[in-house]
ZAMARGU-4260 file (C-alpha; in steps of 0.2 Angstrom, whole numbers, plus 5000, padded with zeros to 4 digits):
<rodrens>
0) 5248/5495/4665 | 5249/5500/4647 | 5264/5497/4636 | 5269/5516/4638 | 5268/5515/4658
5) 5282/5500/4658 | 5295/5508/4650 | 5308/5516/4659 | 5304/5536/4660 | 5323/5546/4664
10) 5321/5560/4675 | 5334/5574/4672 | 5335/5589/4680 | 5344/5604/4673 | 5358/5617/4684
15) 5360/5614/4702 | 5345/5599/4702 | 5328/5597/4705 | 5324/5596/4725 | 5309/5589/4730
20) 5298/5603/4727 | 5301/5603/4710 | 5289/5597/4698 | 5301/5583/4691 | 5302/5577/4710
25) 5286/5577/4710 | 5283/5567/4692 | 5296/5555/4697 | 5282/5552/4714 | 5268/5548/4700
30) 5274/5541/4685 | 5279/5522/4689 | 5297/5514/4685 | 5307/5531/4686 | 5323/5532/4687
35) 5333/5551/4690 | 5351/5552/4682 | 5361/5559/4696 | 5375/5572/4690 | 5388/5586/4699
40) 5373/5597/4701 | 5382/5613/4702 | 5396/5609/4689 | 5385/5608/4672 | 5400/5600/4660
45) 5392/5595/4644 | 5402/5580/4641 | 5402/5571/4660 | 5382/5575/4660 | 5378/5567/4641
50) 5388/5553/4647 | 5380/5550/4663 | 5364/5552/4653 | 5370/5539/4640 | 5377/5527/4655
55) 5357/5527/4661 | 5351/5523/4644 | 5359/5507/4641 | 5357/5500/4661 | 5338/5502/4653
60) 5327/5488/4648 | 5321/5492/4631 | 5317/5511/4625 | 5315/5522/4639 | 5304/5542/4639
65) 5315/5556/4645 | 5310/5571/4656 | 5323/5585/4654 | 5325/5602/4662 | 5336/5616/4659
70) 5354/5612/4656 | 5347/5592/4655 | 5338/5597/4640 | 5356/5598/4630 | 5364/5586/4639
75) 5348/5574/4633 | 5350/5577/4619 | 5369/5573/4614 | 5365/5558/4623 | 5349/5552/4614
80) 5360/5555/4596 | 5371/5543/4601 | 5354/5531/4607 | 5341/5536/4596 | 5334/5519/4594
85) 5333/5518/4613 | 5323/5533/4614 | 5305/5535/4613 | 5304/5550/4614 | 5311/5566/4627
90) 5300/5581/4635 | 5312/5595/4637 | 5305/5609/4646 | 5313/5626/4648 | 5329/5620/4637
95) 5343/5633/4643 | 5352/5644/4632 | 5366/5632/4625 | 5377/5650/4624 | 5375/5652/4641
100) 5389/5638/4643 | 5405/5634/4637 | 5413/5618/4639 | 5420/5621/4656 | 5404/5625/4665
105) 5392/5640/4666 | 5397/5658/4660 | 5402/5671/4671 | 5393/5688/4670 | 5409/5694/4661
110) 5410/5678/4650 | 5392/5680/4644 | 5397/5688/4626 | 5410/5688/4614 | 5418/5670/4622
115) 5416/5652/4614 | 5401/5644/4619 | 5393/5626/4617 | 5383/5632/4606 | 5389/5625/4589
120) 5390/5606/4599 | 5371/5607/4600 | 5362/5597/4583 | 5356/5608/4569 | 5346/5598/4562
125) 5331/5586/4564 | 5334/5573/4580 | 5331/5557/4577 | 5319/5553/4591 | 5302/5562/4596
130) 5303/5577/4606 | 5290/5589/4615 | 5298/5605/4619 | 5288/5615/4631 | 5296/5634/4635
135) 5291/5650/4640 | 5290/5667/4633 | 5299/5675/4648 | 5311/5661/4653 | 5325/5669/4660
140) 5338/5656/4651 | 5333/5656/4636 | 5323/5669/4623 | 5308/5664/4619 | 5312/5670/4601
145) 5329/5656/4601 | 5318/5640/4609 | 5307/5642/4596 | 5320/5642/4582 | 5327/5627/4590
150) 5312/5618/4592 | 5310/5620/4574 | 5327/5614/4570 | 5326/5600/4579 | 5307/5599/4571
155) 5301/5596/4588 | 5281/5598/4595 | 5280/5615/4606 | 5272/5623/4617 | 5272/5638/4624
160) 5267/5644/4642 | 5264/5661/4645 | 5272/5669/4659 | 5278/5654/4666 | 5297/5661/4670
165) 5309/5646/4670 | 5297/5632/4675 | 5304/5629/4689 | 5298/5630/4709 | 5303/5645/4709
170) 5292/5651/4697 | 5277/5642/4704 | 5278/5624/4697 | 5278/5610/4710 | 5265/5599/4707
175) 5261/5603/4690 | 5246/5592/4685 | 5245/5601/4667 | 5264/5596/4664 | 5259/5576/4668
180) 5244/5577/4656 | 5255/5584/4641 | 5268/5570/4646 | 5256/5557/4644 | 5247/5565/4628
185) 5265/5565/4621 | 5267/5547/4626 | 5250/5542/4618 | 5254/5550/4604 | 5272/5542/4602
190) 5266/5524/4609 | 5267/5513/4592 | 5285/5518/4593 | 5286/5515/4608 | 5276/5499/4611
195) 5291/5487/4608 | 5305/5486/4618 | 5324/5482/4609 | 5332/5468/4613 | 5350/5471/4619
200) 5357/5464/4603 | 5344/5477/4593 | 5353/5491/4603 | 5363/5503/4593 | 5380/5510/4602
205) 5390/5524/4594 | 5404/5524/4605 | 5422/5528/4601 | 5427/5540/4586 | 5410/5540/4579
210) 5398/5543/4595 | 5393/5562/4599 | 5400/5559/4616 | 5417/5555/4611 | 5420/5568/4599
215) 5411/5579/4615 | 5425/5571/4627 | 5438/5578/4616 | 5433/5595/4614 | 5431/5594/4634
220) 5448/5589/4634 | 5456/5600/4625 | 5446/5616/4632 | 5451/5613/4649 | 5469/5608/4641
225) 5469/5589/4647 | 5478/5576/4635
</rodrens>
């Protein structure tokens, strides 16, 4: 087993989850020591999923490889922030449309322009952990033309597949042997950061008034009018 294949690799699916013939199901079947975060699958709240996200990070041993789809691509990513030196690096396929979402939930038809969005929570600048973002140029929750912008805000690798919808089952990707090979080419490439595991007393917590998630939490908080 190579230094890469023991670390912890976090399987995240995006809105309303993966099921088993979704093509994370069938990573989690073929990449040893997997673990999927579980969240309210059809309540996508920013703050509760980052959190569970973050929660998953530190029962980890060490750095851990994260696999997001969709919705878990944001939700990744806030959480990462606040763990970066226990990342080793994040595939995010098919990354929804952070304006598709406010911090309540998903939009309604109506809601879907001119209302606040999540947008401006999501980083505008380079993350400080490796990330592959794959996307399509007809994905249906995000334009092809906006992943690409965030993939260069976020300075990330990217590749795009043509046609490929949403990358989901429902456009065809169940067992998706190209996906795992561009997993583990990401990995090989990102292995010397990945080689050594931290040490708990190496790990680095933002939490409180300085971490993402908090600051997250209160913006949640007062959205929804909880104090």
């Amino acid at each position: 087993m190579t230094s890469t294949q023991a670390l912890t690799t976090l399987i995240i699916p995006g809105f309303q989850g993966s099921e088993s013939a979704h093509w994370q199901s069938w990573f989690q079947s073929k990449i040893e020591n997997t673990h999927r975060v579980h969240q309210n699958w059809d309540e996508p709240i920013l703050a509760h999923w980052a959190e569970n996200i973050r929660n998953a990070i530190d029962k980890c041993n060490g750095k851990v490889w994260i696999v997001a789809h969709s919705f878990g691509c944001l939700a990744a990513i806030l959480a990462g922030i606040d763990r970066y030196q226990n990342i080793a690096g994040a595939m995010l396929v098919a990354p929804a449309d952070p304006e598709r979402f406010t911090l309540g939930g998903i939009k309604e038809e109506s809601e879907l322009t001119g209302s606040e969005s999540i947008r401006s929570l999501i980083p505008t600048h380079r993350l400080p952990f490796p990330t592959l973002v794959i996307a399509s140029d007809n994905d249906p929750w995000m334009q092809a033309s906006k992943v690409q912008l965030w993939s260069n805000i976020w300075h990330s690798e990217f590749i795009n597949l043509p046609s490929a919808g949403h990358i989901n089952t429902a456009s065809g990707f169940g067992p998706w042997h190209a996906g795992l090979t561009l997993f583990e080419n990401f990995q090989l490439t990102q292995s010397k950061l990945a080689a050594k595991p931290l040490s708990p007393m190496k790990k680095r917590r933002l939490s409180g008034k300085t971490g993402q998630i908090a600051k997250l939490r209160f913006e949640t908080r007062k959205y929804l009018g909880i104090f």
